[in-house]
C-alpha positions in Angstrom: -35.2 66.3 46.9 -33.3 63.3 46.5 -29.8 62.8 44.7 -29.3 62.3 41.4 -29.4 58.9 39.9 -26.8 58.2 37.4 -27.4 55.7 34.9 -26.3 54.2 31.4 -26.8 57.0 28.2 -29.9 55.0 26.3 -31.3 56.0 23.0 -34.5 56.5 25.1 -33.2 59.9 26.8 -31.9 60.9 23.8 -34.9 63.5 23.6 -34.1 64.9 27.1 -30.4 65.0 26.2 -30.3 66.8 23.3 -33.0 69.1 25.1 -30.4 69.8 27.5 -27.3 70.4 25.5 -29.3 73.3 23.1 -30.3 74.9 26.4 -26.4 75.1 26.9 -25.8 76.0 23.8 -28.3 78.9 23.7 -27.2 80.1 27.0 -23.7 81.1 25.2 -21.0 79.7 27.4 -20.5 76.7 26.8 -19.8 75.2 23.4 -18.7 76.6 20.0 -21.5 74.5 18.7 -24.9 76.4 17.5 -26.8 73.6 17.0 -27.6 70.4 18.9 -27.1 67.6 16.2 -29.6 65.1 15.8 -29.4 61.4 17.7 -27.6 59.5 15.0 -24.5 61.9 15.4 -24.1 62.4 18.4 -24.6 58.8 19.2 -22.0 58.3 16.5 -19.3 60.7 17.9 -19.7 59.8 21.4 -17.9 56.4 23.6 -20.8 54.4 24.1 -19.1 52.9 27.2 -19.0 56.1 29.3 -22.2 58.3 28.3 -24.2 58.7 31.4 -27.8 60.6 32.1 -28.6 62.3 35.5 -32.1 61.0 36.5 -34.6 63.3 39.1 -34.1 61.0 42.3 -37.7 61.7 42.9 -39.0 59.9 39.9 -38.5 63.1 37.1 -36.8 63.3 34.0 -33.1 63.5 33.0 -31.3 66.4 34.8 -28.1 66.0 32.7 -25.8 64.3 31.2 -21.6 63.6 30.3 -20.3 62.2 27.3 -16.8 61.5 25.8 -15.4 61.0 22.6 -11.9 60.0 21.8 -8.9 62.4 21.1 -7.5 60.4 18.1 -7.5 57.9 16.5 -3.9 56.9 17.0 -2.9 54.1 19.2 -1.0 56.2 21.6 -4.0 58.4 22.6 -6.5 55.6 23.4 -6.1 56.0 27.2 -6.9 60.3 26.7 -10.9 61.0 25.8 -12.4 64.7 25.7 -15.5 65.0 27.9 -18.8 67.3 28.0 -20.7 67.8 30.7 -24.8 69.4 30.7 -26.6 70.1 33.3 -30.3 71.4 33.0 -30.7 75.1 34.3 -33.3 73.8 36.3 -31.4 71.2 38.1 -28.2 74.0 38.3 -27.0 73.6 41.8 -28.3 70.4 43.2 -24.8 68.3 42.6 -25.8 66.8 39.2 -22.7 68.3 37.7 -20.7 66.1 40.6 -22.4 63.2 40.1 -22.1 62.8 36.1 -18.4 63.4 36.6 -17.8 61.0 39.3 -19.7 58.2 37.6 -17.4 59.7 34.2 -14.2 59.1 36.2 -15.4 55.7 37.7 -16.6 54.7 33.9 -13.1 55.7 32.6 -11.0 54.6 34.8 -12.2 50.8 34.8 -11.8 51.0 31.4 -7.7 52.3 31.7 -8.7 55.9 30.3 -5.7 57.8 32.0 -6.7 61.4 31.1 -9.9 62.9 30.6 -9.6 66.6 28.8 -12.0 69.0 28.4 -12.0 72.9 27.1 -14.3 75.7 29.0 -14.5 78.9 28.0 -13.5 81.2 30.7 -17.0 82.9 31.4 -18.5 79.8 32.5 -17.1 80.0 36.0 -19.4 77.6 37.5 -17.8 74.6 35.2 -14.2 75.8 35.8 -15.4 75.7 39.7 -17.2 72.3 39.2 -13.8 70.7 36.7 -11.4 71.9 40.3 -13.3 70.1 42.6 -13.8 67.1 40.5 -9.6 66.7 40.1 -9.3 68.7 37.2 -6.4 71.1 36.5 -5.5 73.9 34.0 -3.2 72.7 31.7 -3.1 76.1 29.5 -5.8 78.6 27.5 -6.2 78.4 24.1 -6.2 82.5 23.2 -8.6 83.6 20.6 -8.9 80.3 19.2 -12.7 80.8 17.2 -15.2 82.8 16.5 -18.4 82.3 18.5 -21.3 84.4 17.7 -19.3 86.9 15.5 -16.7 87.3 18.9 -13.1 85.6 18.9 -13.2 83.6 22.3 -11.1 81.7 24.6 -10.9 78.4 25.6 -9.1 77.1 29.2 -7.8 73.8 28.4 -8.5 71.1 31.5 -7.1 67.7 32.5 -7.7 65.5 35.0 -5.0 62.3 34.9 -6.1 59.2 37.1 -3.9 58.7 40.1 -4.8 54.8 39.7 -4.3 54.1 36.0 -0.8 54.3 34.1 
């Protein structure tokens, strides 16, 4: 298997992408959300600068994808964004995760974003492992802060500020 190839978010993957984010979302772990929203708004709430798809190096499909959206609207924030990050459960394992989020901090940081944020909930382990060795730190959890399926839940609040920008 070849590596991933990361490319520019298009409107043509937007099938494969929102494919992709309901199987996170059904899997329970890793969004609040219960619903994948259709193109037109999630295209509308996303950066359209730094949205990137994992493509099969071998000529398949997408194998994930990372997405930001800003924090605020307020001047002072434009250098912070909030980030997702899906991967396929197919494609779990092969370093897609890795590669979205280096391309993410590559995009960002040309652009002077100084901190990218994100919130996990605790259970998915394998994103809080994947967030550490990409540079991100805990900055704090969130206790009890929805509901989720009936169930109050948790949220571990990460950050990852660029050593090269600010």
């Amino acid at each position: 298997m070849n590596a991933p190839r990361v490319i520019p978010m298009s409107t043509a993957h937007a099938p494969d992408v929102l494919a992709i984010y309901q199987a996170g979302i059904d899997e329970g772990d890793a969004t609040f959300e219960t619903a994948a929203p259709d193109w037109a708004a999630f295209d509308a709430a996303r950066l359209p600068a730094h949205r990137r798809v994992a493509l099969d190096g071998d000529g398949g499909g997408v194998l994930g994808w990372v997405a930001v959206s800003p924090v605020s609207g307020r001047h002072a924030y434009a250098g912070v964004v909030e980030h997702s990050v899906y991967v396929d459960p197919r494609a779990r394992g092969r370093g897609v995760g890795a590669a979205l989020l280096d391309a993410l901090v590559a995009s960002t940081e040309a652009a002077g974003v100084w901190t990218i944020q994100s919130g996990i909930f605790p259970e998915n382990t394998a994103s809080l492992r994947l967030h550490d060795r990409a540079g991100f730190r805990v900055i704090g959890t969130r206790e009890r802060i929805a509901r989720h399926r009936g169930v109050w839940r948790d949220v571990v609040l990460l950050e990852r500020r660029s050593p090269v920008v600010g």
